[in-house]
Residue, then its C-alpha position, 0 to 999 in steps of 0.5 A: x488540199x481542200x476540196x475534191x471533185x469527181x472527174x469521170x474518165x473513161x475507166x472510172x471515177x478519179x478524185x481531183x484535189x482543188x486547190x490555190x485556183x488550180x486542180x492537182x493529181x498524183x502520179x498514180x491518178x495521171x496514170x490513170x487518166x492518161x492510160x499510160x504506165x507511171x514510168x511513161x508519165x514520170x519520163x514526162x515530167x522530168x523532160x519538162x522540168x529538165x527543159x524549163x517548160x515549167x518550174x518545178x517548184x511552181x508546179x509541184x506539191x507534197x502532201x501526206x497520205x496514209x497508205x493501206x498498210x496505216x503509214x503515212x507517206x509523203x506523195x508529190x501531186x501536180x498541178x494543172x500546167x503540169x497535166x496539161x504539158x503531159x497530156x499534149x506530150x502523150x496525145x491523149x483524147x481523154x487528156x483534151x476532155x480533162x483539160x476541159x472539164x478542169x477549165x470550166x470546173x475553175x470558172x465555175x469557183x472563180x464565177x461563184x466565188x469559192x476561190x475569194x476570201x469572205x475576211x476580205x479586211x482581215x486578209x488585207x491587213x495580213x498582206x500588209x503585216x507580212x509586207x512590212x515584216x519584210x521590210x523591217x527585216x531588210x532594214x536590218x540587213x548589211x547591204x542597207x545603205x541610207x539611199x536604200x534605207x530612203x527607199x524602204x520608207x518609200x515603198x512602206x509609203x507606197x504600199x500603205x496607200x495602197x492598201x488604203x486605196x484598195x479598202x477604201x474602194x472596196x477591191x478587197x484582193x491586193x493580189x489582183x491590181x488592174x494593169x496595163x495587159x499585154x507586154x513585150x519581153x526581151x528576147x534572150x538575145x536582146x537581154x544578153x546585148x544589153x547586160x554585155x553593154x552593163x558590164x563593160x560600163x561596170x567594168x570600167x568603172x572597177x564596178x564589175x569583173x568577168x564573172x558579172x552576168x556571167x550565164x549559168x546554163x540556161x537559166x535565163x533562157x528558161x526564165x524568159x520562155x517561161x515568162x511567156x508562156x500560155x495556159x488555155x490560150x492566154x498568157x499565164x502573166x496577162x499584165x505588164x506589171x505581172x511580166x515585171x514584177x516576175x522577171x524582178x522576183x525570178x532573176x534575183x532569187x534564181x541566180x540564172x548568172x554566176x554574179x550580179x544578180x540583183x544588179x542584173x535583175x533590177x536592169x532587166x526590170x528597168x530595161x522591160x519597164x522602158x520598152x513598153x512604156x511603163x517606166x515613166x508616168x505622164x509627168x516624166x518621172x520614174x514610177x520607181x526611182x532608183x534608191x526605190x529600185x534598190x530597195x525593192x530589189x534589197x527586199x526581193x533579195x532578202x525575201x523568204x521563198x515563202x513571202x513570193x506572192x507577197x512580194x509580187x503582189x507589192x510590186x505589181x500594186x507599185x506599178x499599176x497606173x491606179x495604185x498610184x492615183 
């Protein structure tokens, strides 16, 4: 964690972890903050996660601690959507004057700046050293097919001008492209009607078995309410291109289905794009076509989970209406 601030609560001073835009506690300090015993805060987090009201891999972080006793240990601390989640769950006055204090304590980094990289140059050029280590290792994959290997080059071309584009007009941070905001995702209901319809086209063309978009539990479920979701009133994916550039990125790497992953995803991708207006630009035609497609779902595929906001930030950029200009 990289910087602490003081929050004064009701029975002393708590030091908060601010860290990646977003403020982070142990289990011990939300005990204290909330006035509730850890066992009461832990039950909590674990109905959230167990619920899919958050992602625990989104939310959650490890970092070492040296105890009194001179041993390091590893503690779990957690984020903002995880405080505040708790907080509503455990009704807690002192939990609403936490939540505000955070949300200003976060503007005042953003306003002043101490959230934004000053290497601006430098960033950039690592963003798109990782994009194109990316794509050279999908390159190399036996899934590449000379379609999807056109695609690849496609998407280095992209990204490329993208970069450029943004260097050139001095925007500096790749991972905030201007979008189209809003966007209407499909209901659970509507996503299974049209992946039924998919795979009974599959099927018949001995493309698919049973097993295809085949749910397991309630992973789709989950993903789409999470997708959804608000933090402070807003949407956590303000952005059409954010909607869709996670939904890719979480059907592909989550395995909500027991087959068809990537095909499922790249569908719902499409099938998201169609239904707000994004699919096609004002001459007709594809912002993605489908070897791109295949490709870009190839990479997401391939990704390391390390490489998440990289990949986002790549498809998002491939969206947005001024990337491509």
């Amino acid at each position: 964690m990289s910087n602490i601030e003081i929050f004064e609560s009701a029975k002393g001073e708590i030091q908060v972890n601010l860290d990646n835009e977003t403020v982070w506690l142990s289990l011990d300090q939300m005990s204290a903050l909330f006035n509730r015993d850890k066992s009461v805060i832990s039950r909590h987090i674990r109905n959230l996660f167990k619920e899919g009201e958050l992602d625990r891999n989104s939310v959650v972080a490890k970092n070492a601690t040296t105890a009194r006793d001179g041993k390091t240990y590893q503690v779990e601390s957690f984020n903002l959507d995880v405080i505040i989640s708790v907080g509503y769950r455990v009704k807690s006055q002192q939990g609403v004057r936490f939540r505000q204090w955070a949300t200003k304590l976060l503007k005042q980094h953003l306003t002043q700046g101490y959230t934004l990289n000053k290497q601006r140059f430098e960033d950039n050029a690592l963003e798109l050293e990782a994009a194109l280590k990316l794509i050279k290792k999908a390159s190399l994959s036996n899934a590449l097919t000379s379609d999807t290997g056109k695609g690849l080059v496609e998407i280095v071309s992209r990204y490329t001008q993208t970069f450029l584009w943004l260097q050139r007009y001095d925007e500096g941070l790749l991972n905030d492209p201007i979008g189209n905001e809003g966007g209407v995702l499909q209901t659970f209901e509507q996503a299974s009607t049209s992946l039924a319809t998919l795979k009974q086209g599959l099927i018949k063309r001995g493309e698919a078995t049973e097993l295809f978009a085949q749910p397991r539990g309630d992973g789709l479920s989950s993903l789409l309410g999470n997708l959804d979701q608000s933090i402070f009133g807003e949407p956590a994916y303000p952005t059409i291109q954010s909607k869709a550039a996670h939904l890719l990125y979480f059907v592909v790497k989550n395995h909500p289905f027991a087959d068809g992953n990537k095909r499922s995803g790249a569908f719902l991708f499409v099938d998201f794009l169609h239904r707000n207006n994004l699919l096609l630009d004002e001459q007709n035609n594809p912002i993605i076509n489908d070897t791109g497609l295949a490709a870009l779902t190839l990479l997401v595929a391939e990704s390391d989970p390390k490489q998440k906001e990289t990949l986002i930030r790549l498809i998002m950029n491939m969206l947005t209406k001024e990337a491509r200009s």
